[in-house]
C-alpha positions as CSV (number, residue, x, y, z in Angstrom):
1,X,0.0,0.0,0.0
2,X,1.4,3.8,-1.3
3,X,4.5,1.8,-2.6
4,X,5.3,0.0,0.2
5,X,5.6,-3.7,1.5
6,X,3.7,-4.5,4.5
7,X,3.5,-8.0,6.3
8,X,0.3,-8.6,8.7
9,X,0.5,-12.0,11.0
10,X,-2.7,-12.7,12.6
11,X,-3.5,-15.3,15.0
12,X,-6.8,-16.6,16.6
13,X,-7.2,-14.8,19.9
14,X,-4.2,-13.3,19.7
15,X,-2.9,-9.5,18.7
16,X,-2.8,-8.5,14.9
17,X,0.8,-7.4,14.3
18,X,1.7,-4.7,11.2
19,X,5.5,-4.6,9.5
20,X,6.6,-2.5,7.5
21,X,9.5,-3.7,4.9
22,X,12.4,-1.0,5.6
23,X,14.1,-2.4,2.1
24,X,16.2,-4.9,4.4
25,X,13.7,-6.1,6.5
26,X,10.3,-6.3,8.1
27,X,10.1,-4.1,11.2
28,X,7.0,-3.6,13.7
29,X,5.0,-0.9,12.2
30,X,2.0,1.5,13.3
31,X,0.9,3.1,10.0
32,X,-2.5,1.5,10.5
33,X,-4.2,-0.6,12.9
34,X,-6.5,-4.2,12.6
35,X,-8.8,-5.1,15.1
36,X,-6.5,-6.9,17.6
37,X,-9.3,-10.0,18.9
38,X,-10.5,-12.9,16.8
39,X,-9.3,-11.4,13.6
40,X,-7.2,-13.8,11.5
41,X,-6.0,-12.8,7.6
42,X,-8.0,-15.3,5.3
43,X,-7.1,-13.7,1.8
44,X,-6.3,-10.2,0.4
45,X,-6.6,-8.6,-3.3
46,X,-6.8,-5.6,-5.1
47,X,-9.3,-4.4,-7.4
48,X,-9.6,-1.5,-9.0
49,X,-6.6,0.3,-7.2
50,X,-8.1,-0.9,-3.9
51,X,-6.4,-3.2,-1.5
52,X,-8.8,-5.1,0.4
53,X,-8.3,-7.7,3.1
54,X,-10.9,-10.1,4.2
55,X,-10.7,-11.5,7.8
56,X,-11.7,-14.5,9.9
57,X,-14.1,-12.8,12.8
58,X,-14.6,-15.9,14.2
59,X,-13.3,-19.2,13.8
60,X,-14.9,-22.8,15.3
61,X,-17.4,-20.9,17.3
62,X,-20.1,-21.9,15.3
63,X,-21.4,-25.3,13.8
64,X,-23.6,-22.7,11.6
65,X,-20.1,-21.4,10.5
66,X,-17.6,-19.0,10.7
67,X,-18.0,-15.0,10.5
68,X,-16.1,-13.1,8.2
69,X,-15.7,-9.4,6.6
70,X,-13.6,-7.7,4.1
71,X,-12.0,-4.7,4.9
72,X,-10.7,-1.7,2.0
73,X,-7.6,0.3,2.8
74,X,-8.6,4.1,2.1
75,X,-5.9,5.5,2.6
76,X,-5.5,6.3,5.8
77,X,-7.0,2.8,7.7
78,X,-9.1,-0.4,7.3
79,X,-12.8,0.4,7.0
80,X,-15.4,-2.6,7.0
81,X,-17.5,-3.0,3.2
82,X,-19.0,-6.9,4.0
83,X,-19.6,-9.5,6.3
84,X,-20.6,-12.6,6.1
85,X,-21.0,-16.0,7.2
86,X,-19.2,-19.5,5.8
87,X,-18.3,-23.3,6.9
88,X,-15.1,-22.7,4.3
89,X,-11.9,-23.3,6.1
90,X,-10.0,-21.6,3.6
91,X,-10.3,-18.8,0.6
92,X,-8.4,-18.1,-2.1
93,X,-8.9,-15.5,-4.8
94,X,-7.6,-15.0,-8.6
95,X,-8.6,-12.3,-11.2
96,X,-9.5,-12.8,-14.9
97,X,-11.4,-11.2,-17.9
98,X,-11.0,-8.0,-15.5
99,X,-13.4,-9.3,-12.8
100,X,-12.2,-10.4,-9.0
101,X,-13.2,-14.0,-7.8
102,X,-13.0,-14.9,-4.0
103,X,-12.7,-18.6,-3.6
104,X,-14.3,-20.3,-0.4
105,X,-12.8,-23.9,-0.1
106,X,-15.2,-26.3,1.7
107,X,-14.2,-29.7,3.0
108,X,-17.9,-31.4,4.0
109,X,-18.2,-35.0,4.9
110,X,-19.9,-35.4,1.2
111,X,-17.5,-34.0,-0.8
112,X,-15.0,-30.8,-1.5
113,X,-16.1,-27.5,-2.8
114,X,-14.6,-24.7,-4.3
115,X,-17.1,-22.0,-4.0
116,X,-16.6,-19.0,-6.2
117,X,-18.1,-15.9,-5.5
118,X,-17.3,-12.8,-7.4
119,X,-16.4,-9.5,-6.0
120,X,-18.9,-6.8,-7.8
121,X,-20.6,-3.7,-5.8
122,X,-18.9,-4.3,-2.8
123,X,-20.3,-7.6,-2.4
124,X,-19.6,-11.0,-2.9
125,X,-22.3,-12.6,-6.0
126,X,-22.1,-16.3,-6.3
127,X,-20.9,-17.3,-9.5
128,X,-20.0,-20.9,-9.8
129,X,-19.6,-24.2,-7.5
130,X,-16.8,-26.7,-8.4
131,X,-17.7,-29.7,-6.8
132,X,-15.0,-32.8,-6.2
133,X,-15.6,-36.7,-5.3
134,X,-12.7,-36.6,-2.4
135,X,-13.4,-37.8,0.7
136,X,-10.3,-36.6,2.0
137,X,-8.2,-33.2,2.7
138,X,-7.8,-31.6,-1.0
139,X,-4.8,-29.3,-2.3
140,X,-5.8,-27.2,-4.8
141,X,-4.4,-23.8,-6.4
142,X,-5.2,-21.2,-8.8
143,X,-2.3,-20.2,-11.0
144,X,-1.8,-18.2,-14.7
145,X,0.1,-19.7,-17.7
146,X,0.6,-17.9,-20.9
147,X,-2.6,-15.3,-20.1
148,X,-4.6,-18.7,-19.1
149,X,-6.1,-19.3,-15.5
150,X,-6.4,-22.9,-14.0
151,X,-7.5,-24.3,-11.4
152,X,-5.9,-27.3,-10.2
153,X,-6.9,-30.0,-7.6
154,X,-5.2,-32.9,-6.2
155,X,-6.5,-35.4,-3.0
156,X,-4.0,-37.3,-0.9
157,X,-3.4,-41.0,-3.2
158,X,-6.0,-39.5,-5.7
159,X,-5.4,-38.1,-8.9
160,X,-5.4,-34.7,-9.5
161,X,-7.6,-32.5,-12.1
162,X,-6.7,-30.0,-14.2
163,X,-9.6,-27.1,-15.0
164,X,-9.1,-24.4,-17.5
165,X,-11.1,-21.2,-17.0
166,X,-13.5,-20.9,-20.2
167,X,-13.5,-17.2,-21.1
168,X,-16.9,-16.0,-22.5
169,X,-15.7,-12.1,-22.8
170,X,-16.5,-10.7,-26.1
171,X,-13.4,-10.1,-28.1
172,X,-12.7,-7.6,-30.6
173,X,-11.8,-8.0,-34.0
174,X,-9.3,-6.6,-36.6
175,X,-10.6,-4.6,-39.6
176,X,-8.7,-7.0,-41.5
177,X,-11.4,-9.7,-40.2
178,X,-14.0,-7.5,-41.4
179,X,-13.0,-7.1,-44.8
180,X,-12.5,-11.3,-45.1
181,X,-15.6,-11.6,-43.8
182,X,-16.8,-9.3,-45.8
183,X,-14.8,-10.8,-49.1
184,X,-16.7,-14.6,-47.9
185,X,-19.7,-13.2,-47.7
186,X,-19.7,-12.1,-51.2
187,X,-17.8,-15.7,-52.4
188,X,-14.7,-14.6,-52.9
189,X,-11.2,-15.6,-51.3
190,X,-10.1,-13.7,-48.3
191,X,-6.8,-12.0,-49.3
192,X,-6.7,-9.0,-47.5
193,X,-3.5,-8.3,-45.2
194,X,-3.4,-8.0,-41.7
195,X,-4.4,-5.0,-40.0
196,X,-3.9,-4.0,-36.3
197,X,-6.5,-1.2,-36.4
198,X,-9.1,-2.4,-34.3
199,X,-12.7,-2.4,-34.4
200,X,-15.8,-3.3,-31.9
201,X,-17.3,-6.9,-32.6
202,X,-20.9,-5.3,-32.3
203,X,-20.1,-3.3,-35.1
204,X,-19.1,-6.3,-36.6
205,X,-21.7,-8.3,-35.9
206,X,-24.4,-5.6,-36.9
207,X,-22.8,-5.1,-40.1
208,X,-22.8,-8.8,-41.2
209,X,-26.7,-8.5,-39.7
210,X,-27.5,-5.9,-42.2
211,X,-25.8,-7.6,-44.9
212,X,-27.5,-11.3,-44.8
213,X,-30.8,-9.2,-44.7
């Protein structure tokens, strides 16, 4: 946060402690304070310049689950923007097609979940449940390859699987694409040259619409 490195190391029932990287090492800090009781660091992101941190409030209080909130830095400290409630013993995040995913990791007696909610408005909007056969403790880990996200999941003496995050964002198009489409359309062969001017695929698309009329 404002260019520098901070470490937080939170503990259950125990004092929230700030550092502050000096450029050699971490050393205690009091730019900004976090709650110092039954607040443990599940996760943090940023989105859209904000750094936000989202927080255990409780932890195996509860069999209706654990309390929860995410705070936003603005600037000067932590101010609460949600709370809520979850049986998820661990969350992850990852970002992609310029949205922000919060994962809640489940471990039920049934099964393992990975539930992902997306962070839009300030709050957390379920998006998609990833459900796995294990019976048993599950690793699994979010990571980017060559502009691609995965997902991948592996059980102890169980094989692991390998998900690939399906992009449905519109993408735009070259006018060179226009113009071969244009050229098919018409039954000749595309042999225009590539083009990096860009131009909107619903331009595209209404174009072609106007021309199959």
């Amino acid at each position: 946060m404002n260019n520098t490195q901070y470490l937080i190391t939170t503990f259950v029932d125990a004092p929230t402690k700030i550092y502050k990287w000096n450029g050699v090492r971490f050393m205690m800090s009091n730019d900004f304070q976090v709650s110092t009781v039954n607040k443990t660091l599940g996760s943090s992101f940023t989105f859209n310049d904000e750094q936000l941190f989202l927080f255990y409030t409780s932890q195996w209080t509860s069999e209706a689950g654990d309390t929860f909130e995410i705070d936003r830095w603005n600037g000067v400290n932590l101010e609460q923007v949600y709370t809520g409630t979850t049986n998820a013993y661990l969350f992850k995040n990852f970002s992609v097609d310029n949205k922000q995913f919060v994962v809640l990791s489940e471990d039920p007696e049934e099964g393992f979940y990975e539930d992902i909610y997306e962070w839009k408005d300030n709050q957390l909007v379920p998006y998609q449940i990833v459900k796995y056969e294990y019976n048993t403790s599950a690793f699994s880990k979010y990571f980017t390859i060559d502009g691609k996200v995965y997902l991948i999941i592996s059980g102890w003496f169980s094989s692991m699987t390998l998900y690939e995050w399906d992009s449905n964002e519109q993408k735009d198009a070259s006018l060179s694409d226009v113009i071969c489409a244009l050229q098919v359309l018409s039954g000749k062969q595309c042999d225009f040259q590539s083009d990096d001017e860009v131009v909107e695929m619903k331009d595209v698309i209404h174009l072609l619409s106007e021309i199959s009329r």
